[in-house]
Each structure stands twice: as structure tokens, then as C-alpha cells.
C-alpha positions in Angstrom: 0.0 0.0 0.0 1.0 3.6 0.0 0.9 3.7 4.0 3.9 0.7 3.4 5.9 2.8 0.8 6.1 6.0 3.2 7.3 3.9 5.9 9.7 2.3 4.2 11.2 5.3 2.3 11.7 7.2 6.2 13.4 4.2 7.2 15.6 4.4 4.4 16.6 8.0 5.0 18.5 7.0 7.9 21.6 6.9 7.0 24.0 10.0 5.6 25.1 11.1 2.0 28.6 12.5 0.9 27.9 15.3 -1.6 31.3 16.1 -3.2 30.8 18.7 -5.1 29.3 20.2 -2.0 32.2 19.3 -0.1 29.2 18.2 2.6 27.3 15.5 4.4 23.6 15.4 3.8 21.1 13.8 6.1 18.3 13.7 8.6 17.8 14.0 12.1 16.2 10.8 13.6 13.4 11.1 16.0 12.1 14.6 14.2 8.2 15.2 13.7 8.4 12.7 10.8 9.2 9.7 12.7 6.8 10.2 15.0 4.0 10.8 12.8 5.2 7.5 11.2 4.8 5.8 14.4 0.9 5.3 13.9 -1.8 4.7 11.0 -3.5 8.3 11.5 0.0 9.5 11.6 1.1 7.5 8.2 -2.2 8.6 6.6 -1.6 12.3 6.9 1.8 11.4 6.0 0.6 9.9 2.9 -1.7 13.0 1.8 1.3 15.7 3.2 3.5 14.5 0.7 0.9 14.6 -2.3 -0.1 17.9 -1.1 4.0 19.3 -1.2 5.0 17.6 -4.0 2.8 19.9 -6.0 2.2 23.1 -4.7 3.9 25.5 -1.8 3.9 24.7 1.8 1.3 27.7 2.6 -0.6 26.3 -0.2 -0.9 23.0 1.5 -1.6 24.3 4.7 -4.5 26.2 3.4 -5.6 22.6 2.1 -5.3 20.8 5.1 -6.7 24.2 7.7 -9.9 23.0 5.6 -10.1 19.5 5.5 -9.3 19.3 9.0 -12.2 21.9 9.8 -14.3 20.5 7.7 -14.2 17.0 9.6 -13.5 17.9 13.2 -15.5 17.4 15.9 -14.1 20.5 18.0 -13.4 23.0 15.9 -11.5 24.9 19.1 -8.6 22.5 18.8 -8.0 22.5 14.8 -4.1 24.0 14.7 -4.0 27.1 12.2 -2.7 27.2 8.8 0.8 28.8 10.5 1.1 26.0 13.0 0.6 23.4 9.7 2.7 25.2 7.6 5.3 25.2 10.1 5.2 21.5 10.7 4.6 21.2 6.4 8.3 22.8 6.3 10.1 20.3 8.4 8.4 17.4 6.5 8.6 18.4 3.4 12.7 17.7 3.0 12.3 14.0 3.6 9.1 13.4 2.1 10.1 15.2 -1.5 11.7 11.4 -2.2 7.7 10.1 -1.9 7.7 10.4 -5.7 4.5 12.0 -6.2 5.5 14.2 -8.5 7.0 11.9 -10.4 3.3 10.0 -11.0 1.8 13.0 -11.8 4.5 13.3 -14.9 4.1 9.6 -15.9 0.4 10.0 -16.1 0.7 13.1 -17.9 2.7 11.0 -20.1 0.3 8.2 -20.7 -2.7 10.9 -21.3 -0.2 12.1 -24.3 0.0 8.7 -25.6 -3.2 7.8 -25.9 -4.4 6.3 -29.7 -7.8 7.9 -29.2 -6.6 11.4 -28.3 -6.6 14.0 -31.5 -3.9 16.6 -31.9 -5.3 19.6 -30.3 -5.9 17.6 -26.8 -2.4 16.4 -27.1 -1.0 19.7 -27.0 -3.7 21.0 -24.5 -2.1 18.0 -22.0 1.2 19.2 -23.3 0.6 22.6 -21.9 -1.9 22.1 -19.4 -1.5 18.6 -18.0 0.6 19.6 -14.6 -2.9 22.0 -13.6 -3.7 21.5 -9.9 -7.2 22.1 -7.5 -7.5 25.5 -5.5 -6.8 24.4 -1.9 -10.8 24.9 -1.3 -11.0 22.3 -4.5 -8.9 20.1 -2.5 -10.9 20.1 0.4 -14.1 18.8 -1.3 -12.0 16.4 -3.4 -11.0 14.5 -0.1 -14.4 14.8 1.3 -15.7 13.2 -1.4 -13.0 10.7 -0.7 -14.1 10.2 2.9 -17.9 9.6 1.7 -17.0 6.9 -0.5 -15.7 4.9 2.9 -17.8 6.1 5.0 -19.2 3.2 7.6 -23.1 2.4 6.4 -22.8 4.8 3.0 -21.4 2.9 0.3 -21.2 5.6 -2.2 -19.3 5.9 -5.8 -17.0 8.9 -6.9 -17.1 10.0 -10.2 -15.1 13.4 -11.1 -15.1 15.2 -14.4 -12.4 17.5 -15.5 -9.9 18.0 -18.2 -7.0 19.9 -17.7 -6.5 18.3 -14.2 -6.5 14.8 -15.2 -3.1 14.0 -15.4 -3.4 14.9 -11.6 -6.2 14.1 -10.2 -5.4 10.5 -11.2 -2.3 10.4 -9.3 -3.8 12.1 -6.4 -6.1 9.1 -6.6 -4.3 6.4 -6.8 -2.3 7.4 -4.1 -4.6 8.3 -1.9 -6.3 5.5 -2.8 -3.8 3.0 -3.2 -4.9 1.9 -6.8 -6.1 3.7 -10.3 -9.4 4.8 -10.7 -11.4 3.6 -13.5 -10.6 6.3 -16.5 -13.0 6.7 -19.3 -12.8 9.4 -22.3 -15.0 12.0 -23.1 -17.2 9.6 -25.4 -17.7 7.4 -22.6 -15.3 4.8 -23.6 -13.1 2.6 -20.9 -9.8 4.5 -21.3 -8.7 2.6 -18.3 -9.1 0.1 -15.8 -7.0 -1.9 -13.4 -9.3 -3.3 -11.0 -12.9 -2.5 -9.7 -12.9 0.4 -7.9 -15.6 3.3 -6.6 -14.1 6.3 -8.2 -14.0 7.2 -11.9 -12.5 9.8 -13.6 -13.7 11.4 -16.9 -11.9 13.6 -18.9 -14.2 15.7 -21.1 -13.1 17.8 -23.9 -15.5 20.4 -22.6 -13.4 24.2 -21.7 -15.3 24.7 -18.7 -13.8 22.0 -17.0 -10.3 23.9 -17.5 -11.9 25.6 -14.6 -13.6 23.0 -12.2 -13.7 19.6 -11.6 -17.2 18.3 -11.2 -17.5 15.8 -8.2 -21.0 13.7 -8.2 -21.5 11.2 -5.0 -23.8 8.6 -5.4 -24.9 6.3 -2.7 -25.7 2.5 -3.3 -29.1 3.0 -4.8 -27.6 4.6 -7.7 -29.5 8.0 -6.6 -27.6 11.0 -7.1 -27.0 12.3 -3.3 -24.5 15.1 -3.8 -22.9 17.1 -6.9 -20.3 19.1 -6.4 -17.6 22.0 -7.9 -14.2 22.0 -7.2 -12.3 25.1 -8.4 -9.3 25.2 -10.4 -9.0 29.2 -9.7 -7.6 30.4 -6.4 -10.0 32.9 -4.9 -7.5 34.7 -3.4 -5.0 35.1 -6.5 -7.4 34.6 -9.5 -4.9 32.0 -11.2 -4.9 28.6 -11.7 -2.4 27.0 -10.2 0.3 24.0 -11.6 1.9 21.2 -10.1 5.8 21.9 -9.2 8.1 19.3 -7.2 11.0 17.3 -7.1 11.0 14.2 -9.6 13.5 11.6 -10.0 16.2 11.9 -12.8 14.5 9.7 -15.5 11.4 11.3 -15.1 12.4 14.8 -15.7 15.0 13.6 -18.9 11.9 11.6 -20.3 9.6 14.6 -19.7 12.2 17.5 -21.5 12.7 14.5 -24.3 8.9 15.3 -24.5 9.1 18.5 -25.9 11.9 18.7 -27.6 11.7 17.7 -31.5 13.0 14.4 -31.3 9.7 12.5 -31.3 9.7 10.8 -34.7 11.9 7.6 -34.9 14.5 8.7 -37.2 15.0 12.3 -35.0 15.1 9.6 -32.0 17.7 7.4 -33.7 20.2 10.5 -34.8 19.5 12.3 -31.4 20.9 8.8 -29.8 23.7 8.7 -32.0 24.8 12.2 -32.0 24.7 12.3 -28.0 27.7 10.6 -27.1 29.7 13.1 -29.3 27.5 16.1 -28.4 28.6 15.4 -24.6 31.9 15.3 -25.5 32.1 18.5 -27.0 30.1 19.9 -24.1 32.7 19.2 -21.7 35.8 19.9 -23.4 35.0 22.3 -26.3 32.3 25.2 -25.6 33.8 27.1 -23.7 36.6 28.5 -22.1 35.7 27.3 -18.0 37.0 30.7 -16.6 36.0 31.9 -13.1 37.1 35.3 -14.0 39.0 37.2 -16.5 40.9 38.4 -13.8 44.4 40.1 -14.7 46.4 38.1 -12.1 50.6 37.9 -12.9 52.3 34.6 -12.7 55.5 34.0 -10.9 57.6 36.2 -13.5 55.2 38.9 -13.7 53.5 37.8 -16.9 49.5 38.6 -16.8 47.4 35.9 -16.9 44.4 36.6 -18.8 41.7 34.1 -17.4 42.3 31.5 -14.9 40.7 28.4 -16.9 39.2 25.0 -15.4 36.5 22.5 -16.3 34.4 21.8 -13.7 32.9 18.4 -15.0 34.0 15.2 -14.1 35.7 12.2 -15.9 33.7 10.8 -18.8 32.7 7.0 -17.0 30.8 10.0 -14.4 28.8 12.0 -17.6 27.8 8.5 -18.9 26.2 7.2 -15.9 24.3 10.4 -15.6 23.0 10.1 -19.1 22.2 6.4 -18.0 20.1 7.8 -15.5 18.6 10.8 -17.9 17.7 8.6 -20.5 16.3 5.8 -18.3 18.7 3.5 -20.4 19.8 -0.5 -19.7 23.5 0.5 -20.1 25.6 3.5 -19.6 26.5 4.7 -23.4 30.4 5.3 -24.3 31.5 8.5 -24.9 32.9 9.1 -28.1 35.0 12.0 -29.7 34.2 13.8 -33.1 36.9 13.1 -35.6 39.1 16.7 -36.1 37.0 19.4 -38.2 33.9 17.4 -37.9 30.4 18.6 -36.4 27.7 17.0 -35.3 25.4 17.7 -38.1 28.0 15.3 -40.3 27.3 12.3 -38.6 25.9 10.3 -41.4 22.4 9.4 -39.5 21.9 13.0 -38.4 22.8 14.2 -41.7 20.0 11.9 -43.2 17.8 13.7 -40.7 18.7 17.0 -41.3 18.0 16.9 -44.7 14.9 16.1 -44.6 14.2 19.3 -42.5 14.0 23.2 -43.4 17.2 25.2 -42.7 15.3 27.0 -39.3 14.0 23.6 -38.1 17.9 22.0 -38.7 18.8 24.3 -36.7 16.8 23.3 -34.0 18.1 20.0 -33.7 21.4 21.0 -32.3 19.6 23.8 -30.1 17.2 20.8 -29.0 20.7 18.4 -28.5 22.2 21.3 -26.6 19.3 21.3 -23.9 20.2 17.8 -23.4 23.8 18.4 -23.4 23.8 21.3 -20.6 21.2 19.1 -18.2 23.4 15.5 -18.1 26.4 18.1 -17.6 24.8 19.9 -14.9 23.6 17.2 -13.1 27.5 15.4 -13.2 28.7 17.6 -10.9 26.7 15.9 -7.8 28.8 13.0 -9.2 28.4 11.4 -5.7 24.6 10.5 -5.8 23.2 9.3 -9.1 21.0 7.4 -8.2 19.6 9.5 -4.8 19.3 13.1 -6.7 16.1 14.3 -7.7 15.5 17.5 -9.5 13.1 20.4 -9.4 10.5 20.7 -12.2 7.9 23.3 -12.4 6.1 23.8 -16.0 6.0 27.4 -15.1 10.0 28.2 -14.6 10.3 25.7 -17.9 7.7 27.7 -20.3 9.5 31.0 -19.2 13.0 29.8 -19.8 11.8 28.6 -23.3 10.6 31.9 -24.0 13.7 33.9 -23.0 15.3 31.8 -25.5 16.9 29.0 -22.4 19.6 29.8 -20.9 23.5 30.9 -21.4 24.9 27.7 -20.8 23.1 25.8 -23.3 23.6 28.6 -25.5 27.1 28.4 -25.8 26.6 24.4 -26.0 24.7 25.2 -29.0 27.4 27.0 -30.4 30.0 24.4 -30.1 27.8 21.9 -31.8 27.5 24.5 -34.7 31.1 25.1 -34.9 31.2 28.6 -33.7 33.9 30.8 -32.3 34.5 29.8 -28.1 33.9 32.0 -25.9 34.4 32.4 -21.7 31.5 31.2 -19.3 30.8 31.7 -15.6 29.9 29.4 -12.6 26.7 31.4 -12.3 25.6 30.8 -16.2 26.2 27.0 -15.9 24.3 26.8 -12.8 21.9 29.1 -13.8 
């Protein structure tokens, strides 16, 4: 169950990690506010929700979710903490419970709803741009009442909830909350999905007013509708609609910037995968000139030195078990290097590719690679913890930096790749 999964992933976070690039240890206190909660069901059930609730939004935000659904249900209302006295207890929890992988299920459903045979072109891209959209924390609140009604002693009731841009999270809120998928079906009332017999249903209607709400209808055993309700996409407070944002594992985020890149046809797929290995190389070695500052400093004889250079990245064996992890492949690929006076666009497969494209969208490719390129170079230098890193996605921060054009770093990763001049580079840009 999910309850099993928590407790096991706090006992795991016992022990210490040696961050090198840090030049730190990294660990956890035992015996902190987590352990206890773990301790007993009610406490491993609010677990379970907490790290749903901060894996997607802000701690405030989840305080404000959980002021209400504890409200809503108490008996004595006098002894409900306030949302400062959650958040403040959301804040020590949330470091070790970011590793819960929520997240990370809301991206692989997202995933799935993109895959789908029976979904056209425009609803692909709606999920494309939408699919990370999130309840308002009053929406939350009658999502988990409705929840609560379904197991409700003496009131067996079903859960059906309607909604579109949410669906991608709603069904991971679901099934972990939950502990298995709801029943999906499409907007024409076909069976999109179905693992097991369950209550709760989700439908995804193609309908723009459910870009807004979710629709909630509880019906008790007599098939009678007893309760219909609206839960609100839009904060009241902020008039905006809110979207998921949280740590995910490696793989997930690589697969999920794969996603919308323009490597999705199988010959793209097959020259991006060849070209890699040689793009990385050049990442690390040729871009740039690795200066921390052009400083003027004078050697030994009094001869100015114009920058002092270094490469930050580590050995190659490093960059290919990162790309391992990125690409979510079997075996860590070999690093090759680019014969002298060749690019990548020569590689005969990529060159087959390229031609079949228009000079702007060629162009792209290597801008596409160089995305790629900076991200498995980044994430090198926490060479100590492969497998344990996780990385911060928010669609928000990822649609902005696509509009600005990304960032430095990739930009002069680009450059390389198109066999421009070199040119110096900061800490800040690569980290940036």
C-alpha cells in the first residue's frame, strides 16, 4: 500500500550522503516530527496526503488545504491547529518526504494521457501545456471529502469526477490516496482505463469549462444522485490557476524535456541517440573557455594571466552514468569523440535527418541536443549521488526559460555543436 511505501522510504533515510561537489554531508535528524507521525496509522495517513499535497504546490498552499479538510471533519473546531502552525510542521516534512515520488506520478500520467491512440492533436497539445494544472486548496478540500464519503461506515457511495486539464493529476492524487487507479474513461464514454474494480471514476471531457472546475458527483448505493459538487481550479485569493511543481526523479524529468523537444519521430530519435555521445563530449571539453574570472592576475615572473581556466565536469565514465540515469537507459553509453574538423550535423544518420528538415528547423536540432547536453552536464557535478538526486521541475520556470530563449549555458553548448567561435563562461551561467 501507499501507507507501506512512506514507511519504508523514512526508514531508508536513515543513513548519511557525501555530496562532493558540495564538499558536505547530507542527512536527517532521527526522531524529528516525521518519525513520529510515522509511528501510527493516522499519523502514516496524513503522511501519505502531506507528501501529495507538497509535491505539488507551496507549503502555505498546503496548509490552506489541510486548515480545511481538518475543519471540515473535526469534531471541536477549538482544537483545529491554524494554517501557521501546519505550515510550520509542512516545512520540516517536506525535505524527507520530496523522495515520496508524487511528483513523479503525476508526470508519468501526464505521459500516458499524451499517448493515448484515441486522443486528437489539439488535446495532445492542451495536455502538453496544461497537464501539470492543480485544484485550488478549497477544491482540495471537497476532493477528499468526497473521498471520505466513499468509505464512509453504512454509506457505500461511488466517486465519479469530471475535469480536463486536471486529469493527469487528479489520477495520481487518486491512486495514491487510494492505493490503486481509478477507473478512467474518455469523453465519449469509452473505458480508457481500468486496473481493477474500484468506486471512483475519472472522466476527462473535452468540454473548456472544465479547465476551470472539476465536477465531483457522489452517489450512494441505490444509484440516486445524493451530492454534486464544484471543485475550483481558480484560487479565490490570486485569480490564477495554479500547476503542479516538485522534485522528480532523474529519468522522469530527462523523459519529460525529451517530450518536448523535436526528437519525437523515430528517425529524429535514432540521430539524437547517435549524436549524444559526441554532443557530450564536446560539451565538456569544447564550448567554452571554463573561466572563473577574467581576472588580470601575474604569474610568478610577472606575466598577466588573462583568465584562470578549469573545467568543472567530471571524468567521462561519471557524464555517462548520468545520461544512463537521464535517459532511463539499460546500459551507460560510451563517450565518443568527433573526428578533427567534424560537427555533429556530419554524422551520417543525423545528416540523413537533417536533410529532410528546413534550414530554421535543422537548426533546432542541435539547439534541442544542446538542452540535453547542458542538463546530463549539470547534473554530473553531484557525481556522488546518481541514483539519490532528484530534480526540481515546475512547468512554469520551464515555459519561461523557453521563452527567453533558455539559458547561457546551453547557449554556448549550441554554439559548439555548430562550430562557432569559443567563448568564456561563468559558474553562475552554468548553474543558472
Amino acid at each position: 500500500t501507499t501507507g507501506t511505501k512512506i514507511e519504508l522510504l523514512l526508514r531508508s533515510q536513515a543513513g548519511s550522503t557525501v555530496v562532493e561537489f558540495l564538499k558536505a554531508k547530507a542527512g536527517y535528524i532521527t526522531g524529528d516530527s516525521t518519525d513520529q507521525l510515522a509511528k501510527s496509522l493516522a499519523g502514516v495517513n496524513f503522511l501519505v496526503l502531506a507528501a501529495a499535497l507538497l509535491s505539488v504546490t507551496e507549503t502555505f498552499e498546503a496548509a490552506r488545504a489541510l486548515e480545511n479538510m481538518i475543519t471540515a471533519s473535526a469534531a471541536d473546531k477549538t482544537l483545529t491547529p491554524t494554517t501557521y502552525h501546519l505550515k510550520d510542521l509542512l516545512d520540516v516534512l517536506e525535505p524527507r518526504l520530496n523522495r515520496a515520488g508524487f511528483m513523479d506520478e503525476v508526470l508519468r500520467w501526464k505521459a500516458w494521457w499524451m499517448e493515448l491512440p484515441r486522443l486528437g492533436d489539439a488535446e495532445r497539445l492542451h495536455v502538453l501545456e496544461n497537464g501539470e494544472t492543480l485544484p485550488s486548496s478549497d477544491g482540495l478540500e471537497k476532493i477528499v471529502s468526497a473521498l471520505r464519503a466513499a468509505y464512509r461506515v453504512g454509506q457505500a457511495a461511488k466517486v465519479t469526477l469530471t475535469t480536463r486539464s486536471a486529469a493527469p493529476w487528479l489520477t495520481a492524487f487518486l491512486t495514491r490516496c487510494i492505493g490503486t487507479c481509478p477507473i478512467i474513461y474518455g469523453h465519449d464514454g469509452h473505458v480508457l482505463y481500468c486496473e481493477q474494480d474500484t468506486p471512483f471514476k475519472i472522466v476527462c471531457s473535452n468540454d473548456q469549462w472544465f479547465d476551470t472546475e472539476i465536477k465531483i458527483e457522489i452517489t450512494n448505493e441505490y444509484e440516486s444522485f445524493d451530492e454534486i459538487l464544484a471543485a475550483n481550479l481558480v484560487d479565490s485569493r490570486e485569480n490564477l490557476i495554479r500547476s503542479a511543481a516538485g522534485m522528480t526523479r532523474v529519468g522522469t524529468y530527462g523523459k519529460h524535456v525529451l517530450s518536448s523537444l523535436s526528437f519525437g519521430s523515430k528517425l529524429a530519435n535514432r540521430a539524437f541517440l547517435c549524436a549524444l555521445p559526441y554532443a557530450l563530449l564536446e560539451g565538456r571539453n569544447k564550448p567554452v573557455d571554463y573561466a572563473r574570472r577574467n581576472f588580470n592576475l601575474l604569474d610568478f615572473e610577472g606575466l598577466p594571466l588573462k583568465a584562470l581556466l578549469c573545467n568543472p565536469f567530471p571524468q567521462e565514465s561519471v557524464i555517462a552514468e548520468v545520461t544512463k540515469e537521464y535517459l532511463s537507459l539499460d546500459v551507460a553509453p560510451d563517450l565518443k569523440q568527433l573526428p578533427e574538423k567534424t560537427l555533429i550535423s556530419d554524422l551520417p544518420l543525423v545528416r540523413i535527418w537533417l536533410e529532410t528538415l528546413s534550414l530554421a528547423t535543422s537548426k533546432a536540432f542541435e539547439e534541442d541536443m544542446s538542452v540535453v547536453v547542458a542538463d546530463i552536464l549539470v547534473l554530473s557535478l553531484f557525481r556522488g549521488c546518481p541514483d539519490t538526486l532528484l530534480v526540481y521541475y515546475s512547468p512554469l520556470w520551464h515555459k519561461e526559460w523557453r521563452r527567453n530563449n533558455r539559458g547561457t549555458f546551453s547557449h554556448r553548448i549550441a554554439d559548439a555543436l555548430l562550430g562557432k567561435k569559443r567563448s568564456s563562461i561563468l559558474w553562475s551561467d552554468i548553474i543558472a
